[in-house]
C-alpha positions in Angstrom: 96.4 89.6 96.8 93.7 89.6 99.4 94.9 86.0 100.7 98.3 87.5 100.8 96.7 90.3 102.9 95.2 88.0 105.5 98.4 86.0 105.8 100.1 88.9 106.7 97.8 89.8 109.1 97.7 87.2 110.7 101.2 86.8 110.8 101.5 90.4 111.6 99.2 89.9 114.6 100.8 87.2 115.7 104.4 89.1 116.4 102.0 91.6 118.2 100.9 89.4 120.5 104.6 87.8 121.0 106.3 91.3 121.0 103.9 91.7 123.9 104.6 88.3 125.8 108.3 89.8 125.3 108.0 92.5 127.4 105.8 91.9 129.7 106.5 87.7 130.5 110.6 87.1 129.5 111.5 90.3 130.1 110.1 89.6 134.4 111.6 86.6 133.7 114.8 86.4 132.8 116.3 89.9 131.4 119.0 88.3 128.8 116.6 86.2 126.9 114.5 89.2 126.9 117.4 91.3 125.4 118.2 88.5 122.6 114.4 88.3 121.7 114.0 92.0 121.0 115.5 92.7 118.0 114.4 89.6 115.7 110.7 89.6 117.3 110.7 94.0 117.1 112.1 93.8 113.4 109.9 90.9 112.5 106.9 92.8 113.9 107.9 95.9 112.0 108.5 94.7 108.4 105.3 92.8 108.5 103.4 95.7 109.8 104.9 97.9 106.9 103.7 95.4 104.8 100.6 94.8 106.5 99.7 99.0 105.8 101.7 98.8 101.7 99.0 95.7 101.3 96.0 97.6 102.9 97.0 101.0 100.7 97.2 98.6 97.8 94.2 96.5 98.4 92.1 99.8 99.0 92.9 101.4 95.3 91.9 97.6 94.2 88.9 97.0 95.7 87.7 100.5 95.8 87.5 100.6 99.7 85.9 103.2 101.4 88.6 105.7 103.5 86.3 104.7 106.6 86.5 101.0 105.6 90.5 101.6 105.0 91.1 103.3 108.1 89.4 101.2 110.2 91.9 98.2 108.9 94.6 100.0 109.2 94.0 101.1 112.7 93.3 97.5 113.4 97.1 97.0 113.2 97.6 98.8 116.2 95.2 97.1 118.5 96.6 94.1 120.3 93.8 91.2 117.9 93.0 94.2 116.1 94.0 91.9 112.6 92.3 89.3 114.0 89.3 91.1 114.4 89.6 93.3 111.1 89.9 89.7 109.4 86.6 88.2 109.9 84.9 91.8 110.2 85.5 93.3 107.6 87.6 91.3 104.8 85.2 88.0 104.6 82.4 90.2 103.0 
């Protein structure tokens, strides 16, 4: 379950960082693509990222987590790289 964890942040991450480059780059750019990219890339991001927190709530009861450990992961989903960074910080120990 932990692999799956990473995979979905990662993946999770990465719609961050495109959800991002979709309102701030397209959206300058040209405003019907921008349109037509919101609602796969915004519903993408957000079923990952629910699945992203169910995994970490999950993963905690496993693994016995500390809340401080939990929250910081969590939290990390928030932060533009935060899952990145949560990744190698904290889940390859």
């Amino acid at each position: 379950m932990l692999k799956l964890f990473k995979i979905v942040g990662l993946l999770e991450g990465i719609s961050y960082i495109v959800l991002f480059f979709n309102m701030l780059v397209i959206k300058n750019m040209n405003f019907d693509l921008y349109k037509t990219l919101l609602f796969p890339i915004g519903m993408s991001h957000g079923i990952l990222f629910v699945a992203y927190i169910i995994l970490a709530i999950l993963l905690k009861e496993k693994y016995q987590w500390s809340l401080g450990k939990f929250f910081k992961i969590a939290i990390a989903s928030v932060i533009p790289f935060g899952t990145f960074y949560s990744e190698k910080k904290w889940l390859n120990e």
